[in-house]
C-alpha positions as CSV (number, residue, x, y, z in Angstrom):
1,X,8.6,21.7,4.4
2,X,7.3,18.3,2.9
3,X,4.4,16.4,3.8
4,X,4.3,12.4,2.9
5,X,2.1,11.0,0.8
6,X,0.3,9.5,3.4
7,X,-0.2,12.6,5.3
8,X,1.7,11.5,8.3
9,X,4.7,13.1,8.2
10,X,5.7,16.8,8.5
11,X,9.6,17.4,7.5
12,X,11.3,20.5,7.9
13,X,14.4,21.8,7.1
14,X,15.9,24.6,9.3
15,X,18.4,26.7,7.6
16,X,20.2,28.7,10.1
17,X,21.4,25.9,12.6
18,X,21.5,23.6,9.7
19,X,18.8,20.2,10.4
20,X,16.5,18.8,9.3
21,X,13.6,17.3,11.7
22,X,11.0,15.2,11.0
23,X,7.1,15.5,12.7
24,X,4.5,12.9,13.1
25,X,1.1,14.5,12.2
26,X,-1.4,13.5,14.5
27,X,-5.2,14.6,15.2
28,X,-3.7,16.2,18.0
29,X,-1.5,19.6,17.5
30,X,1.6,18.5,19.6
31,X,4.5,19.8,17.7
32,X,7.7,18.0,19.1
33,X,9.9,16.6,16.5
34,X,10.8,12.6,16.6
35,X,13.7,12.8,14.4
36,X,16.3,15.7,14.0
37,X,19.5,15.0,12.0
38,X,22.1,17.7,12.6
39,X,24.1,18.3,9.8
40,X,28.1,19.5,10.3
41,X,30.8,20.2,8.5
42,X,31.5,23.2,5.6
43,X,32.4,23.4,2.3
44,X,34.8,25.2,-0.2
45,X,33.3,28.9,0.1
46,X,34.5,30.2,3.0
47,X,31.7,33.2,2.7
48,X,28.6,30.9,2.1
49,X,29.6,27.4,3.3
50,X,30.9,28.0,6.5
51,X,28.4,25.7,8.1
52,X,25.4,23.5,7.6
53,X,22.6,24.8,6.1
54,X,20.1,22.6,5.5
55,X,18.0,23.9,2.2
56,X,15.5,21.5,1.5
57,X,13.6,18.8,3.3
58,X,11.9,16.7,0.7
59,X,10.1,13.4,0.2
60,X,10.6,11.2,-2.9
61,X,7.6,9.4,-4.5
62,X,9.0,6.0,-2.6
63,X,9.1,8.1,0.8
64,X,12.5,8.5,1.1
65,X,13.8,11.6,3.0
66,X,15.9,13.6,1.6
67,X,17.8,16.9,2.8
68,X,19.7,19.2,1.0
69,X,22.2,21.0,2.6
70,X,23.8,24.0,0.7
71,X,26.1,24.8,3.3
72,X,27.7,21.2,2.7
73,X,27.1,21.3,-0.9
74,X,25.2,17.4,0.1
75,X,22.3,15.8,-0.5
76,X,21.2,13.6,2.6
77,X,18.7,10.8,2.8
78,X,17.2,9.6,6.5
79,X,15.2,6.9,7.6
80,X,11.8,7.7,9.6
81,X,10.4,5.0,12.1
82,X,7.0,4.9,10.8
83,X,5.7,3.3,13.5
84,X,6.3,6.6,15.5
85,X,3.6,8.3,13.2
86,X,0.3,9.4,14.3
């Protein structure tokens, strides 16, 4: 999990179905996600990389998303609507 640097963005990564989803944070606890990205697809090892699974949700020091995947063997970047923020 990554929060943005100015505090109005929760991102998570979810490794077993392999997305990432962002969270406005708001004064208010209401927890539904305005941005998922599904990840598909697999990679070489057949054992490890069989699907997505999305590692790491991150946010650079310019506040772009990024997701790692290491089912994929990918990094991944995603836009956010700030506007949608709390």
């Amino acid at each position: 999990m990554s929060v943005d640097k100015t505090g109005k963005w929760l991102f998570v990564a979810n490794y077993n179905n392999g997305s990432v989803a962002a969270y406005p944070i708001k004064a208010t606890v209401r927890w539904r996600s305005s941005a998922t990205f599904q990840h598909a697809g697999k990679s070489v090892d057949a054992q490890r990389q069989s699907g997505p699974h999305a590692h790491i949700a991150a946010i650079s020091p310019d506040t772009l998303r990024v997701g790692v995947d290491l089912g994929l063997d990918e990094v991944l970047s995603y836009r956010i609507d700030p506007a949608k923020a709390g």
